[in-house]
N, C-alpha and C positions, 0 to 999 in steps of 0.2 A: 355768193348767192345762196348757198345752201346753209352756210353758219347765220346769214341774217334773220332765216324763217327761226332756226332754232333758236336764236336769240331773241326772237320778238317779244315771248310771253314763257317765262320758265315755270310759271306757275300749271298755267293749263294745256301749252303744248299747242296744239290747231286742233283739238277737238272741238265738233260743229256745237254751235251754243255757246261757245266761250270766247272773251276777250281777247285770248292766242287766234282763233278761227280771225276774227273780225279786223283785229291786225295784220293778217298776213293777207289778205282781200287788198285790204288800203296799201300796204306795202305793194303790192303787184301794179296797183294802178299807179302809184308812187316812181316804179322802177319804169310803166311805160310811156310815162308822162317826161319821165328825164331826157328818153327817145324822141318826142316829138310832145307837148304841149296838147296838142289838136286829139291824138289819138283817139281813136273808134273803140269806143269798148261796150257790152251788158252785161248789167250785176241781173243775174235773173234768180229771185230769191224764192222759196217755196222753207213750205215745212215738214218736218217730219215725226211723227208724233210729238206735233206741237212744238219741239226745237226746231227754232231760227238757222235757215242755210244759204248759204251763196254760193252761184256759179258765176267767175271772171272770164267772160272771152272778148277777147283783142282783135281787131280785123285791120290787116293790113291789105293796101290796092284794093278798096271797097267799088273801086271803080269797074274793075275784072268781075266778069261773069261763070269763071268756072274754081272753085272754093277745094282748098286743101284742110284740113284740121290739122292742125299736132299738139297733143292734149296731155294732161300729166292730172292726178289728182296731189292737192294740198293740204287736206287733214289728215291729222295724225290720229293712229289709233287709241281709243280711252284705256284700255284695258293689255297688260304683255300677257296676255295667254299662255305664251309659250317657253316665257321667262323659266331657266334651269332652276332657278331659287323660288320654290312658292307662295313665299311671303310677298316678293313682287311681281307677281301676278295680277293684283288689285292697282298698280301703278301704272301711270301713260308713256306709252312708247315715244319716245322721242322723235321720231321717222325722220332721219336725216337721209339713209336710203329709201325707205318705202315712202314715198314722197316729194319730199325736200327735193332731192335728187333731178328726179324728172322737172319740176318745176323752174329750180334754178339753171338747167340743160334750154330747156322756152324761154328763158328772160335770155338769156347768152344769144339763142338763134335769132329770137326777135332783136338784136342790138345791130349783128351781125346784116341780116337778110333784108332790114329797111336801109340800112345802106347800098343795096343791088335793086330795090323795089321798081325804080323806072326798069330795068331790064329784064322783070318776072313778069309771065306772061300768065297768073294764075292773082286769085286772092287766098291771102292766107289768115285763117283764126288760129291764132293761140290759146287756147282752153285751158281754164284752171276749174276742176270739179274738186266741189265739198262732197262729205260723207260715201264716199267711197269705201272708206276702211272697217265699218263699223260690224260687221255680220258676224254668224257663228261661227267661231273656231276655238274648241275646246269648253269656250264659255264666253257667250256674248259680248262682244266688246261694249256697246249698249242694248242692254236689252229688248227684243220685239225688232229690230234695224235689218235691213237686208246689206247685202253690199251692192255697191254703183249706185247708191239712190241719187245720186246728183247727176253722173251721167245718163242714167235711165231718165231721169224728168226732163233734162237736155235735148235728148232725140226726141221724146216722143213728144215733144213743142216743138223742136224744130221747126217747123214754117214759121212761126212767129218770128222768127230772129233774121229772115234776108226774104229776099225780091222773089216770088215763082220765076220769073229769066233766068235764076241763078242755078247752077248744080252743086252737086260735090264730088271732086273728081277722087280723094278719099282720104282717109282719116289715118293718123299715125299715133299710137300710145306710147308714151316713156314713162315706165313703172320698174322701182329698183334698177337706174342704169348708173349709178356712180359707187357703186360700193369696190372693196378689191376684191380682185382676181374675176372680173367683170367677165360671161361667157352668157351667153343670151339663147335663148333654147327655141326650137320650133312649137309657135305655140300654136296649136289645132282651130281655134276657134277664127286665129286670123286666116285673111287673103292669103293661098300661098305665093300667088305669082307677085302680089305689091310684098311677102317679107320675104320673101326669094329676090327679090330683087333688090331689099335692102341688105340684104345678107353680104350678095355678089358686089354689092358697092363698096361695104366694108371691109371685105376679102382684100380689094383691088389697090384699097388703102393701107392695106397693109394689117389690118387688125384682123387676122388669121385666128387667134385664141378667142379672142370677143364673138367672133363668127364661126364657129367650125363649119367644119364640111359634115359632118355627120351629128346633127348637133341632138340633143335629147327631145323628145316630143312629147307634150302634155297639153291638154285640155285646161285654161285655166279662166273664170269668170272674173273680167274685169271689164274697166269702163267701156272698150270696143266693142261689146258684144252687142250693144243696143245699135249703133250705129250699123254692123253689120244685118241684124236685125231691117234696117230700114233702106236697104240694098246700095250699103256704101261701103266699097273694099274699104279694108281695116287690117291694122296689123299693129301686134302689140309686139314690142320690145319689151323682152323682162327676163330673167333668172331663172335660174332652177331655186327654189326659197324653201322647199318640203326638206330633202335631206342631202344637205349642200354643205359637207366641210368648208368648203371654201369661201363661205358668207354662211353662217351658222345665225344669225342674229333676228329674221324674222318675227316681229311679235314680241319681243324681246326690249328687256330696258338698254342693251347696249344695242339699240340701231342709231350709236349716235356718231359725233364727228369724226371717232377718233376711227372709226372703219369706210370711211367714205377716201375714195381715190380720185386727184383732180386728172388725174389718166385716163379714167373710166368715165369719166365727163365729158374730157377732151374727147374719146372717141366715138361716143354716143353723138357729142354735137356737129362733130365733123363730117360722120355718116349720113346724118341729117341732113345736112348743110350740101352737100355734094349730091345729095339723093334729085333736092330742089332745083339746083346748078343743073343735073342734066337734065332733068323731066322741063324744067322753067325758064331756063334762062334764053331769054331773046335777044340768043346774036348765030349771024351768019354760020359761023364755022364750028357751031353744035350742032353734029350731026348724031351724038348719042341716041339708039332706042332700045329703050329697056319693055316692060312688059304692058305698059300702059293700052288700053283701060283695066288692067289686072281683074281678068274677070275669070281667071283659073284658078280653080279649088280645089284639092286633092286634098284625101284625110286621111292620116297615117296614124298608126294604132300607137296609141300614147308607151310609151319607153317600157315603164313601169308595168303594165299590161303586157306589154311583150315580151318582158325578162320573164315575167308569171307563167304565160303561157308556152316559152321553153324549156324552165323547170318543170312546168308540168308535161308538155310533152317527155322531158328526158326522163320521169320517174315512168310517162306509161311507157315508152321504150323499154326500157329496164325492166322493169316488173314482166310486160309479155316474152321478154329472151328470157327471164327466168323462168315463167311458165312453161314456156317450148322446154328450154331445157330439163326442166323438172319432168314433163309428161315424157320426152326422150327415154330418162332415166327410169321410170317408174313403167314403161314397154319396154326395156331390153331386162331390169328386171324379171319381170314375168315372165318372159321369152326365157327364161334360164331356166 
């Protein structure tokens, strides 16, 4: 799923505005059409300075009146900003992770999850957002672009897209989940109690590294934030991607296939997939309860902020024992 996005268009990649963008749309619909012929889908198209954009989302059990999302953005970014070599900085990132990943992670769940649909007691959209990827860092991926603009136009239409009867019980993001050495961090902006409780599922599964117990904590602006905005728990799956030996590739001309792990896929989808199983699945002898309606929020000071603020505490520690000690010495001094 993920070598097909990059193989669509090697010329322009899935950035918004281009024939890779407009391929990997039809591919999607192509992949849930193979699913079911009938499938439910909206291309809800907008523009953004003037570039042509599309959002893909898939409704499955359109018939259920309480609405899950699990969403992933599709374009790739214009620009590797962060590429070690600065000649290719001006070239497009491949986003086999930042991307690709989460998407082809949705097409596996949706193959999987319409096969149990008579047994889910929820309806479920699959969300593919365009231009996600485009905003400042280091230097405009296109210039003037924010990032999310495709899931910000998403929420904030919203109503347009289902029945007032209908809710959303809440939204799940997969952003960079297949790369290797896969470890998914606390990320601040989401639900704690709905990625606490995806955490503890993956945990249960066995994927102890992918989930720590003490995982790192950062604040980071991506497609969830609008949805949380419109008072729907959310919770994003993603990486530490700033200074990660372990996935070094962000932004980068190698986020391509050769760092993607079908392990890190596998465990991403299966976390998913069991998350659904317990919250959804209608039979007798689930008697699982997890945190639902995940309406506990706690905000924990981002990692990086916290390491700061105990170097800085330990230099003013230090600095005041030197001072005592210095004024100690400078009164017995005198005293002599």
């Amino acid at each position: 799923m993920v070598e097909d996005q990059i193989n669509l268009n090697l010329t322009h990649y899935r950035t918004p505005g281009t024939k890779g963008r407009e391929d990997c749309a039809d591919y999607f619909v192509y992949k849930f059409k193979e699913i079911n012929i009938n499938f439910t889908y909206i291309l809800q198209n907008f523009t953004v300075l003037s570039v042509d954009c599309q959002n893909v989302v898939f409704k499955l059990n359109e018939h259920l009146d309480n609405i899950v999302i699990l969403a992933a953005h599709y374009d790739s970014r214009a620009k590797a900003t962060k590429d070690p070599i600065i000649s290719l900085r001006s070239h497009p990132v491949p986003g086999a992770n930042d991307g690709a990943s989460g998407c082809g992670a949705l097409i596996e769940l949706a193959q999987v999850l319409y096969n149990h649909r008579f047994d889910l007691n929820c309806q479920i959209w699959f969300a593919f957002f365009d231009a996600e990827d485009q905003g400042y860092d280091y230097d405009a991926g296109i210039p003037g672009w924010d990032w999310c603009e495709g899931s910000t136009r998403f929420a904030d239409d919203l109503e347009d897209f289902h029945d007032p009867s209908e809710t959303f019980d809440c939204m799940i993001l997969l952003d960079m989940v297949g790369g290797n050495n896969l470890q998914f961090i606390n990320e601040q902006y989401s639900t704690f109690s709905l990625l606490q409780e995806i955490f503890e599922i993956g945990r249960q599964l066995g994927f102890e590294q992918a989930y720590p117990t003490n995982p790192i904590s950062a604040t980071i602006t991506d497609d969830h934030v609008s949805f949380m905005e419109n008072g729907i728990p959310s919770a994003d799956l993603i990486i530490n991607f700033w200074n990660n030996p372990s996935w070094s590739y962000h932004h980068t001309t190698h986020d391509d296939l050769s760092h993607i792990s079908n392990h890190s896929l596998e465990i991403t989808g299966k976390t998913i997939e069991q998350f659904i199983y317990n919250n959804y699945l209608d039979i007798p002898e689930n008697s699982y309860k997890g945190n639902y309606p995940w309406n506990e929020d706690i905000n924990l000071i981002d990692t990086d902020i916290l390491t700061i603020l105990i170097i800085l505490l330990s230099v003013v520690a230090v600095s005041s024992l030197a001072f005592i000690g210095y004024k100690r010495y400078i009164k017995k001094k005198a005293i002599r």
